[in-house]
Biopython code that builds the backbone (N, CA, C, O; Angstrom):
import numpy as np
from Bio.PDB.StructureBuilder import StructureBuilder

atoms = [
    (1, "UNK", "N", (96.921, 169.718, 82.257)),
    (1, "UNK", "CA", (95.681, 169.613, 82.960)),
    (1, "UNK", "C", (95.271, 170.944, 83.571)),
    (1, "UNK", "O", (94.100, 171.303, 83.454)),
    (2, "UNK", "N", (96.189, 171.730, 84.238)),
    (2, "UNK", "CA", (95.978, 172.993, 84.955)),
    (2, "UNK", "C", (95.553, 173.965, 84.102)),
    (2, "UNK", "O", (94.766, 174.861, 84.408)),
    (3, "UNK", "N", (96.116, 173.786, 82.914)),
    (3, "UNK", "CA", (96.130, 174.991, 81.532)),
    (3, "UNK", "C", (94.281, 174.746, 80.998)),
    (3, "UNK", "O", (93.396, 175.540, 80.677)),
    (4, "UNK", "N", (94.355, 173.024, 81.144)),
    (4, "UNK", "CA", (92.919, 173.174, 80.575)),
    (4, "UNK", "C", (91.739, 173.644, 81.285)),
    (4, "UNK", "O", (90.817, 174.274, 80.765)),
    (5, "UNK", "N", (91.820, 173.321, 82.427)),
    (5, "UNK", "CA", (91.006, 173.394, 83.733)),
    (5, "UNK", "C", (90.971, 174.802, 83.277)),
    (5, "UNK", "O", (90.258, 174.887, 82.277)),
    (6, "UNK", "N", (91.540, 176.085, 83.682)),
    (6, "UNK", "CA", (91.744, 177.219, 83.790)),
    (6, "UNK", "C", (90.965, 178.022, 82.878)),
    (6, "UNK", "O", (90.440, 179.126, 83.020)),
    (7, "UNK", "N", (91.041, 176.627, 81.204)),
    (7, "UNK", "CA", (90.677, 177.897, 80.302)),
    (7, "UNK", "C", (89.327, 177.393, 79.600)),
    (7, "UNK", "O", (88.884, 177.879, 78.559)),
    (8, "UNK", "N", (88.630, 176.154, 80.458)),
    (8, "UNK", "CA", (87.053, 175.975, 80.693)),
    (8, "UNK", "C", (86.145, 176.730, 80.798)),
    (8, "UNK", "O", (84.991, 176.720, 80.371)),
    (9, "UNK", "N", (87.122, 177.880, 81.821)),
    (9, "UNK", "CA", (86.231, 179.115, 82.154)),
    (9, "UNK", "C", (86.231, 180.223, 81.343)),
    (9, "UNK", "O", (85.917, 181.316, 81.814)),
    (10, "UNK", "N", (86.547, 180.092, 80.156)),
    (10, "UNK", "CA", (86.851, 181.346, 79.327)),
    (10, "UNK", "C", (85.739, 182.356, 79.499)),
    (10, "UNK", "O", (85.813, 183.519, 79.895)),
    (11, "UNK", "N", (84.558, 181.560, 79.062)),
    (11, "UNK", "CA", (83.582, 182.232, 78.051)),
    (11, "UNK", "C", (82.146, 181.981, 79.636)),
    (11, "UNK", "O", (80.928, 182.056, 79.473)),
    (12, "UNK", "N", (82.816, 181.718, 80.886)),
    (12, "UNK", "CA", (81.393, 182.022, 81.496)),
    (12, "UNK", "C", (81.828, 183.180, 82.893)),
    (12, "UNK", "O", (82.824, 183.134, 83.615)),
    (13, "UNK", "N", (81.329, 183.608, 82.903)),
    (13, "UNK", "CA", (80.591, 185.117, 83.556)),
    (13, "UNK", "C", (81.117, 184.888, 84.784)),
    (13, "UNK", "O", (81.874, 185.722, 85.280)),
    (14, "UNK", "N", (80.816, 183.820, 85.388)),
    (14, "UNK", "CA", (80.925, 183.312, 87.108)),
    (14, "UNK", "C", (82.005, 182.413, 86.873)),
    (14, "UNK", "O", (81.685, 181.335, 86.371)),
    (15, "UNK", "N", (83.360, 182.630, 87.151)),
    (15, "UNK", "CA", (84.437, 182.153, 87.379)),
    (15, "UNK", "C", (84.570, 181.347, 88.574)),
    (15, "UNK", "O", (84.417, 181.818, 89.701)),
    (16, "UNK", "N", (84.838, 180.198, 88.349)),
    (16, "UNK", "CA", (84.879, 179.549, 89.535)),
    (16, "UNK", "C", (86.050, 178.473, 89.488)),
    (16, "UNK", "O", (86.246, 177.920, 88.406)),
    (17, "UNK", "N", (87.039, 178.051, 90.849)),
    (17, "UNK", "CA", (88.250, 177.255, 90.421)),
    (17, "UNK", "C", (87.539, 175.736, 90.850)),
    (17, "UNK", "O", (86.911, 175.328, 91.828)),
    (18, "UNK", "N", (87.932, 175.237, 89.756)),
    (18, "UNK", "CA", (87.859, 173.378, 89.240)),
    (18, "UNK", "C", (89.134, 173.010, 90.212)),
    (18, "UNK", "O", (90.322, 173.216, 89.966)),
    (19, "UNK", "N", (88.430, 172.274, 91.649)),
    (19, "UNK", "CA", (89.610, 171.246, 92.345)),
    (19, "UNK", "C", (90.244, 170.783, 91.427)),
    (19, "UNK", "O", (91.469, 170.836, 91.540)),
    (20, "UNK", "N", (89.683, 170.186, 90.238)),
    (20, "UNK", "CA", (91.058, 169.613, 89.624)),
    (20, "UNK", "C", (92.168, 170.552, 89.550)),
    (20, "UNK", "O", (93.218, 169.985, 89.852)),
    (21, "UNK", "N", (92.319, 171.787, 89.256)),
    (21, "UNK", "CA", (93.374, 172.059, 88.914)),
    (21, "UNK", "C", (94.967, 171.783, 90.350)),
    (21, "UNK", "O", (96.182, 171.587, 90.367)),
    (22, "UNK", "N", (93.851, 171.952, 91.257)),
    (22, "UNK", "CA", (94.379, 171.613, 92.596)),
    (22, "UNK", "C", (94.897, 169.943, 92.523)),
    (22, "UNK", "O", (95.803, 169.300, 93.052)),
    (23, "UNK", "N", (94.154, 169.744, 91.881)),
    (23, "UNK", "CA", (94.866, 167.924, 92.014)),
    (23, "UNK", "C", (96.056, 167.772, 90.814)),
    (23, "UNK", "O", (96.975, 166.984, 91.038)),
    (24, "UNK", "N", (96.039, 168.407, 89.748)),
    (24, "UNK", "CA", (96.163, 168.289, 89.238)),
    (24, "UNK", "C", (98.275, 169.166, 89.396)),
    (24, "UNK", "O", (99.416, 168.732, 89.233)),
    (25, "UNK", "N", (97.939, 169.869, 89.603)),
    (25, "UNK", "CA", (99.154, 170.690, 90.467)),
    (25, "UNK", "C", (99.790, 170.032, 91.004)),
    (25, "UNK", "O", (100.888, 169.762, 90.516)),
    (26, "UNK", "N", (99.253, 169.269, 92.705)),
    (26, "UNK", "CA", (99.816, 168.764, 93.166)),
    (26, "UNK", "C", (100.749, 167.450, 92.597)),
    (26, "UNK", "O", (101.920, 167.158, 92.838)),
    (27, "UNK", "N", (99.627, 166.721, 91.655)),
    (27, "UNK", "CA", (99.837, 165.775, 90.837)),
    (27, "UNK", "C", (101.605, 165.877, 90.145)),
    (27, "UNK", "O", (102.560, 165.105, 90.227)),
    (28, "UNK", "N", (101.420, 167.173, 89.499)),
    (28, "UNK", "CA", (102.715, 167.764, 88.876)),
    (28, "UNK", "C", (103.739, 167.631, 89.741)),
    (28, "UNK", "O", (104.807, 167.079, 89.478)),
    (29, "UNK", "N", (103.335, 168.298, 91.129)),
    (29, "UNK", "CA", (104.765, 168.720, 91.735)),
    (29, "UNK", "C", (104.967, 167.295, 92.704)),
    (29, "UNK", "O", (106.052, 167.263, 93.285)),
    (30, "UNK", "N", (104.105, 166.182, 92.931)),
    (30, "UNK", "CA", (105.031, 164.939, 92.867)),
    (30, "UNK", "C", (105.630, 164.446, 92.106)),
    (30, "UNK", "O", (106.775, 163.993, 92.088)),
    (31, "UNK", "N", (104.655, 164.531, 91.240)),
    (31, "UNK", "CA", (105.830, 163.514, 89.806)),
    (31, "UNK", "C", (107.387, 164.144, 89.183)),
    (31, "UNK", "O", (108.347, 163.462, 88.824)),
    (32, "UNK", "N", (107.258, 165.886, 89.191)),
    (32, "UNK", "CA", (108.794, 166.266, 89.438)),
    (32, "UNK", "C", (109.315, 166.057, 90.148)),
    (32, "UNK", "O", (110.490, 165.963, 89.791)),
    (33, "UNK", "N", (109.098, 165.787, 91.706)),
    (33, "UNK", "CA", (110.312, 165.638, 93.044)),
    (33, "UNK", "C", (110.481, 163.976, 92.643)),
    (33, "UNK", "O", (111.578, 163.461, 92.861)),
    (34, "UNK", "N", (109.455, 163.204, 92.096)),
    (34, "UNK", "CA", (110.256, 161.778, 91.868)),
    (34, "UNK", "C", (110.721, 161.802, 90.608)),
    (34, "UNK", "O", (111.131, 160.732, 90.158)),
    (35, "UNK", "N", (110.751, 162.540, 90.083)),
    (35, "UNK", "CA", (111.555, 162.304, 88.491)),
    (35, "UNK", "C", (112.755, 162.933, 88.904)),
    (35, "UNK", "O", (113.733, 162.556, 88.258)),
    (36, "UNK", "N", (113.056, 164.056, 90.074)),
    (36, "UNK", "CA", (114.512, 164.444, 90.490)),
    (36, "UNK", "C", (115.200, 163.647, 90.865)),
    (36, "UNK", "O", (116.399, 163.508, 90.625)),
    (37, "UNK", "N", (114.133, 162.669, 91.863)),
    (37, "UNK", "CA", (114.903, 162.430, 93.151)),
    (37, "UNK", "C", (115.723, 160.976, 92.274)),
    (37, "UNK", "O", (116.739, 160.496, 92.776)),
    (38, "UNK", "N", (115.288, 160.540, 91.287)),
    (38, "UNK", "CA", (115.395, 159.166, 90.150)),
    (38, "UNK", "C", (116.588, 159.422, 89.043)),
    (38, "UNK", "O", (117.088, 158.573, 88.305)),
    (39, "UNK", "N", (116.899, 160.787, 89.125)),
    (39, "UNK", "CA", (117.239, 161.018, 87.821)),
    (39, "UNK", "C", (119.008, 160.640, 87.881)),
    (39, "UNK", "O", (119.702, 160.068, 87.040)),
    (40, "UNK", "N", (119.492, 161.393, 89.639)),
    (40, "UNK", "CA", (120.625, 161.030, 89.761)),
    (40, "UNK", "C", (120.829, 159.238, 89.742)),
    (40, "UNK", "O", (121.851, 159.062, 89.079)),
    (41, "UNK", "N", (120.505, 158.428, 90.007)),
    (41, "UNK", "CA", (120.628, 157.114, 89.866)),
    (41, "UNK", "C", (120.114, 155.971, 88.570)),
    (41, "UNK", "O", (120.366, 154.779, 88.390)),
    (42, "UNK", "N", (119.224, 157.047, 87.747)),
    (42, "UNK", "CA", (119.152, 156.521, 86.518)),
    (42, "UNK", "C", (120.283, 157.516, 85.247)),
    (42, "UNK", "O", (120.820, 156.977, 84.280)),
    (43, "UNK", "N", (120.404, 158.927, 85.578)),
    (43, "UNK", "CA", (121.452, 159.110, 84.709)),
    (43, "UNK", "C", (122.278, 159.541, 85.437)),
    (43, "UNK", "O", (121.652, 160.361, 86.109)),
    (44, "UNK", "N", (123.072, 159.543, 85.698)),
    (44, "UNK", "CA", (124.184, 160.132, 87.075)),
    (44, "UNK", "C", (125.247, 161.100, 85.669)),
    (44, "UNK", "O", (126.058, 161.972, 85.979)),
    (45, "UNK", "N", (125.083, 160.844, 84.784)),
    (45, "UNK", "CA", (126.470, 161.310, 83.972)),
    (45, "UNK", "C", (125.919, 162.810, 83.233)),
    (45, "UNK", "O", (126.545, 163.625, 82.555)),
    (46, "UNK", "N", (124.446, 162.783, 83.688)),
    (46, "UNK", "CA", (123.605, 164.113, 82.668)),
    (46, "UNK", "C", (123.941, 164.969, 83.964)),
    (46, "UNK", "O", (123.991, 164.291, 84.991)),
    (47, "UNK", "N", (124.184, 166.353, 84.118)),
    (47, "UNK", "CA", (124.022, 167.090, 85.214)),
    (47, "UNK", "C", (122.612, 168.044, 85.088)),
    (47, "UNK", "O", (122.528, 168.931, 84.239)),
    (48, "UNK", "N", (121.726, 167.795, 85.867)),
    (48, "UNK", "CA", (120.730, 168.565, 86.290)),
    (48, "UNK", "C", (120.375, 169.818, 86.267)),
    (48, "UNK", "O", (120.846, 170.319, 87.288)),
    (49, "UNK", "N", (119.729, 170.707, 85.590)),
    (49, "UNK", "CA", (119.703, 172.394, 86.084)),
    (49, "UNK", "C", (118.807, 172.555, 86.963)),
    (49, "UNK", "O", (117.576, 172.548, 86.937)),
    (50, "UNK", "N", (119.805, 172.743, 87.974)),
    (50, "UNK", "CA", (118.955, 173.094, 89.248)),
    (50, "UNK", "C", (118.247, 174.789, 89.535)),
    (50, "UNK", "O", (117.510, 175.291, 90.384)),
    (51, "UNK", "N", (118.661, 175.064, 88.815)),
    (51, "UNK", "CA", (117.694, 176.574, 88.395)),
    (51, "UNK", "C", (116.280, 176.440, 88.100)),
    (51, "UNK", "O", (115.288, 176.988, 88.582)),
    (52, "UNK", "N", (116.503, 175.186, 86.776)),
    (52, "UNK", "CA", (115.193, 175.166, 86.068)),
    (52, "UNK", "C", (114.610, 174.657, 87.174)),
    (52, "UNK", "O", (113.556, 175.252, 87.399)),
    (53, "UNK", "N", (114.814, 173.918, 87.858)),
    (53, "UNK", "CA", (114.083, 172.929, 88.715)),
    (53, "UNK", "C", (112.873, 173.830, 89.599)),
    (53, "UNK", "O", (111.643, 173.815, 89.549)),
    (54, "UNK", "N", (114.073, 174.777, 90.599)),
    (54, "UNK", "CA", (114.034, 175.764, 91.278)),
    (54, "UNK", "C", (112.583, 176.535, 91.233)),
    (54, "UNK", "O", (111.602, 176.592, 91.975)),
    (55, "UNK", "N", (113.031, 177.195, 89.754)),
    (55, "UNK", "CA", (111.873, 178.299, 89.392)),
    (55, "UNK", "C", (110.874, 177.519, 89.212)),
    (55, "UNK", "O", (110.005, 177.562, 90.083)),
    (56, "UNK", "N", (110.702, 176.692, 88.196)),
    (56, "UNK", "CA", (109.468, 175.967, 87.898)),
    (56, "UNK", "C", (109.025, 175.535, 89.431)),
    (56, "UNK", "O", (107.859, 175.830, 89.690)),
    (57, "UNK", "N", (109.728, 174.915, 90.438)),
    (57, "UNK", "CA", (108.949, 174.603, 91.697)),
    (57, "UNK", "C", (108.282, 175.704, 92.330)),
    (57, "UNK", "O", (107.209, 175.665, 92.934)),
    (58, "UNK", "N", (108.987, 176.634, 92.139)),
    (58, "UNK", "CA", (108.734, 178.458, 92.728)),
    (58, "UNK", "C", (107.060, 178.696, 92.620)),
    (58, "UNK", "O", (106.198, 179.007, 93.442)),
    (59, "UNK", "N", (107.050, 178.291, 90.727)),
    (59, "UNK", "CA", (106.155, 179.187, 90.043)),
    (59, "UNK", "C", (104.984, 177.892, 90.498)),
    (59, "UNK", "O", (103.855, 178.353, 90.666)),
    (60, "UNK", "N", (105.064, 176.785, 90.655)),
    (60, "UNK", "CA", (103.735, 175.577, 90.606)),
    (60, "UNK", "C", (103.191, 176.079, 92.253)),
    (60, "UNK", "O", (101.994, 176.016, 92.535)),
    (61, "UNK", "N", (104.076, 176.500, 93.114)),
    (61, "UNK", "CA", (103.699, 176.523, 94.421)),
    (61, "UNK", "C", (102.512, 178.073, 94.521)),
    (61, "UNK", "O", (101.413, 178.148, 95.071)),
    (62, "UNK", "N", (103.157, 178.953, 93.887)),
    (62, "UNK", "CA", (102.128, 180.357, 93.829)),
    (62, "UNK", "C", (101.187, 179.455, 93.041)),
    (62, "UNK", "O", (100.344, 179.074, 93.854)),
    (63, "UNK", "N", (100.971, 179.014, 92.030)),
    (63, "UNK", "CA", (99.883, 178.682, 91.376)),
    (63, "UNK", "C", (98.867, 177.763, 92.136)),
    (63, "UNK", "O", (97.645, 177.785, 91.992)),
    (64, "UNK", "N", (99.647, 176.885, 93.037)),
    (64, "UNK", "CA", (98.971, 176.363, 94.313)),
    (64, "UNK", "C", (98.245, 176.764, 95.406)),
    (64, "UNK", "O", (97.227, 176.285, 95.905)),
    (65, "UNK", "N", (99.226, 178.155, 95.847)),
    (65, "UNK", "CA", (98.809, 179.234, 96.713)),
    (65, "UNK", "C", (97.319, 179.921, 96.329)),
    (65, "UNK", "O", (96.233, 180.026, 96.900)),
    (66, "UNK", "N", (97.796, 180.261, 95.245)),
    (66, "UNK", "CA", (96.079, 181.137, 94.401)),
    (66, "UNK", "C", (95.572, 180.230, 94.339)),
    (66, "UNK", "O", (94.472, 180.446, 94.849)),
    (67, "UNK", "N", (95.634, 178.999, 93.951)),
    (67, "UNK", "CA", (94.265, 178.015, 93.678)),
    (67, "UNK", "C", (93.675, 177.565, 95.451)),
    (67, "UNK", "O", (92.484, 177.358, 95.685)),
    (68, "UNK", "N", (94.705, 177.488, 96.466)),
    (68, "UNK", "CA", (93.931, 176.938, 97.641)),
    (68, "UNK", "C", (93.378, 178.471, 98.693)),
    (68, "UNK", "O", (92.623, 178.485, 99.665)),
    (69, "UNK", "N", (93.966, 179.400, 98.145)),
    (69, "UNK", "CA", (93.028, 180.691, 98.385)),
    (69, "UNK", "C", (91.944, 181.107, 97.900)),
    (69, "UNK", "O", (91.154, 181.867, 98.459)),
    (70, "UNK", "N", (91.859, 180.694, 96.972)),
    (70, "UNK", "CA", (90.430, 181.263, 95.978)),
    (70, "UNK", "C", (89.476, 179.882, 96.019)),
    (70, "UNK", "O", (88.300, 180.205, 95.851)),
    (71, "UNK", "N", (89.620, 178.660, 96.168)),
    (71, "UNK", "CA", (88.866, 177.255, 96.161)),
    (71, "UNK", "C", (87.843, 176.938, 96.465)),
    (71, "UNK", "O", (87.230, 175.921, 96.143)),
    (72, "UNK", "N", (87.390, 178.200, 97.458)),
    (72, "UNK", "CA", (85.968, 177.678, 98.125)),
    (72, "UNK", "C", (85.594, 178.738, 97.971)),
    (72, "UNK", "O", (84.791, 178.996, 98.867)),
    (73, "UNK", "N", (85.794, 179.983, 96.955)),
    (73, "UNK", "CA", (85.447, 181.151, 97.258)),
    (73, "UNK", "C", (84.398, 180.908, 95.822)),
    (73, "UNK", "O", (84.785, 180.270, 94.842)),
    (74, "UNK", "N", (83.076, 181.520, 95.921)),
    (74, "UNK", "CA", (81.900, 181.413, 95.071)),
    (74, "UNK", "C", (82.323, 181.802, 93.443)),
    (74, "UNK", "O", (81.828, 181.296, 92.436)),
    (75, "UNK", "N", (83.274, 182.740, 93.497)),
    (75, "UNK", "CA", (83.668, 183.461, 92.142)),
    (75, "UNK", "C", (85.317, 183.731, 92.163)),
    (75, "UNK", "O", (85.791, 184.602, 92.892)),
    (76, "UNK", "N", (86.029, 183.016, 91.416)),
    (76, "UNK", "CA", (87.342, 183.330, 91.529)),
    (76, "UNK", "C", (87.601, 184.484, 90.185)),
    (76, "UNK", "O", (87.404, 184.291, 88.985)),
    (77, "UNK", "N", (88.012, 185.481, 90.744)),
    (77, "UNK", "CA", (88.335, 186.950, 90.870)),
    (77, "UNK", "C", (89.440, 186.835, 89.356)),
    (77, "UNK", "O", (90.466, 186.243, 89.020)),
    (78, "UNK", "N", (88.563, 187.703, 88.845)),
    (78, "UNK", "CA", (89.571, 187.709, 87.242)),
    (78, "UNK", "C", (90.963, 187.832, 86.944)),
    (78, "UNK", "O", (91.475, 187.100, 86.097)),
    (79, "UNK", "N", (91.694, 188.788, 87.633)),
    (79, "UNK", "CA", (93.127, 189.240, 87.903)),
    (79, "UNK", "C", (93.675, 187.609, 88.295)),
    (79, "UNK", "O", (94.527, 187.022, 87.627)),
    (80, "UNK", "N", (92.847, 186.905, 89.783)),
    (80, "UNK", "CA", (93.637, 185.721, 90.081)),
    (80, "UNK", "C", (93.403, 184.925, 89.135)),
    (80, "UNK", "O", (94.354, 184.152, 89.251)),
    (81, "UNK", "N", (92.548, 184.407, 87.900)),
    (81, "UNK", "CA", (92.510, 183.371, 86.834)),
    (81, "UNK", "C", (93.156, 183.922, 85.930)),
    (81, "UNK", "O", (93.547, 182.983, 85.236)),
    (82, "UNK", "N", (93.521, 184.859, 85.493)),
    (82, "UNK", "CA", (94.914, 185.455, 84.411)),
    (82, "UNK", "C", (96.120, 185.006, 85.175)),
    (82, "UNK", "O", (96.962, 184.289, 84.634)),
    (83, "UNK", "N", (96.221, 185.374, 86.323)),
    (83, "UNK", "CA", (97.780, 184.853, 87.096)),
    (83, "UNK", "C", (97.961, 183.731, 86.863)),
    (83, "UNK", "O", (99.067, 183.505, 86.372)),
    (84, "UNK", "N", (97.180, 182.698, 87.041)),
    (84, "UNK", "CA", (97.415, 181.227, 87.072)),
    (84, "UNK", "C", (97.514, 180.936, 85.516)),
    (84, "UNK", "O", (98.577, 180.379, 85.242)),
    (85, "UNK", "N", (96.834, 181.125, 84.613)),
    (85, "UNK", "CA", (97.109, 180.949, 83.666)),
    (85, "UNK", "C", (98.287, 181.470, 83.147)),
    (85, "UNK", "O", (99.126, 180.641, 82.794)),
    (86, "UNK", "N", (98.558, 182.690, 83.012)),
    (86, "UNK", "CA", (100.367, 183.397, 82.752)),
    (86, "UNK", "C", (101.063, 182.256, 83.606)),
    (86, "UNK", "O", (101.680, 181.421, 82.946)),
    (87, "UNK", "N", (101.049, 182.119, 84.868)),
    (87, "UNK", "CA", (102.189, 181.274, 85.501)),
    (87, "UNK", "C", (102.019, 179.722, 84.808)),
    (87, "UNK", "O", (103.111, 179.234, 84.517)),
    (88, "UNK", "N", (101.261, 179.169, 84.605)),
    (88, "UNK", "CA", (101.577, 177.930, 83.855)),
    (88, "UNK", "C", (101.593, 177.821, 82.249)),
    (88, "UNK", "O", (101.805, 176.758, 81.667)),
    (89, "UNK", "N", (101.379, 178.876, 81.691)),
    (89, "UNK", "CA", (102.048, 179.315, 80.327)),
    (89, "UNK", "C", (103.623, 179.277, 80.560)),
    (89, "UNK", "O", (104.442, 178.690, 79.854)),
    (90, "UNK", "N", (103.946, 180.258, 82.051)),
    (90, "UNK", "CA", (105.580, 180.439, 82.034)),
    (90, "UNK", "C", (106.163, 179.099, 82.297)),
    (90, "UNK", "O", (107.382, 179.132, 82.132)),
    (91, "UNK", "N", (105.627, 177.694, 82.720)),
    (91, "UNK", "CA", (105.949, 177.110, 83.408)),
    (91, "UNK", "C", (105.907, 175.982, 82.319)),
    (91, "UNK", "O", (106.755, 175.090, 82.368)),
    (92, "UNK", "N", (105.109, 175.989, 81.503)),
    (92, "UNK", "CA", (105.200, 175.344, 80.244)),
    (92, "UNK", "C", (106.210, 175.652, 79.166)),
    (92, "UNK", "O", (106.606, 174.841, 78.329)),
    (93, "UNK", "N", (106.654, 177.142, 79.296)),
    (93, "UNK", "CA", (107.903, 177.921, 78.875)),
    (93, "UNK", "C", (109.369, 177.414, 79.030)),
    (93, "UNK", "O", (110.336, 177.230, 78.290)),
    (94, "UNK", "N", (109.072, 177.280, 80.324)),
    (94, "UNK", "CA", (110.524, 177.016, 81.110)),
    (94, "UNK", "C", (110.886, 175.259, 80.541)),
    (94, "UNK", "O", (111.859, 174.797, 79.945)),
    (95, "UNK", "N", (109.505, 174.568, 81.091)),
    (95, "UNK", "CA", (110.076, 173.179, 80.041)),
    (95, "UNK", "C", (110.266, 173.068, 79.115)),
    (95, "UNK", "O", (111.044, 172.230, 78.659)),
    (96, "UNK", "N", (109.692, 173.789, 78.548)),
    (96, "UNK", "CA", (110.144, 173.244, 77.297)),
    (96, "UNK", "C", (111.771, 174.015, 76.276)),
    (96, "UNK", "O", (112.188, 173.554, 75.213)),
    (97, "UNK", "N", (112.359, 175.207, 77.018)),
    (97, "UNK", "CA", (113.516, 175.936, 77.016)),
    (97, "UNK", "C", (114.735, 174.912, 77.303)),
    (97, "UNK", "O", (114.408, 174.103, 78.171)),
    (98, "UNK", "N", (115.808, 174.754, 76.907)),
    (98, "UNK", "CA", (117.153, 174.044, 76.663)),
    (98, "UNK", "C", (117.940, 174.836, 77.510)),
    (98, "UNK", "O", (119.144, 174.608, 77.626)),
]
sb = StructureBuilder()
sb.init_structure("model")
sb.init_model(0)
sb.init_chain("A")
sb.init_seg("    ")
for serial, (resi, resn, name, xyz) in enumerate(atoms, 1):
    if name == "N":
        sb.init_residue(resn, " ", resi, " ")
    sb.init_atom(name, np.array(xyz, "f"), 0.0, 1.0, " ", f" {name:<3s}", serial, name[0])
structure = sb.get_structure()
């Protein structure tokens, strides 16, 4: 959802951030803390990488940060819509990595 939101804006002039991506974020980083918090009592015998967990939480929270800094601002600033996009490319990276 964040990836699509982001890249709506390709092709127009006046960059501006879509709350969704903000909902859409947040959206993410509940449904990982309950898919953690579930995982020990539905698989207890798989062990967890708590690294992956880690970074990916790291990287959704900056992407949060830039989106609730820039949100109400008239034109979100080119450098910050490449960041967000690289960080949920990396973050789409990281899941999908073994």
């Amino acid at each position: 959802g964040i990836l699509t939101l982001l890249l709506l804006q390709w092709n127009k002039n006046l960059r501006k951030l879509n709350p969704g991506v903000l909902h859409a974020g947040l959206t993410a980083l509940l449904a990982g803390i309950v898919m953690v918090g579930l995982h020990d009592s539905l698989k207890p015998d798989e062990p967890l990488n708590h690294t992956k967990i880690g970074i990916k939480f790291l990287v959704l929270v900056v992407i949060l940060a830039l989106g609730y800094k820039n949100v109400k601002k008239p034109e979100l600033p080119k450098n910050v819509w490449l960041a967000m996009i690289g960080l949920t490319v990396l973050n789409i990276v990281i899941a999908s990595a073994r």
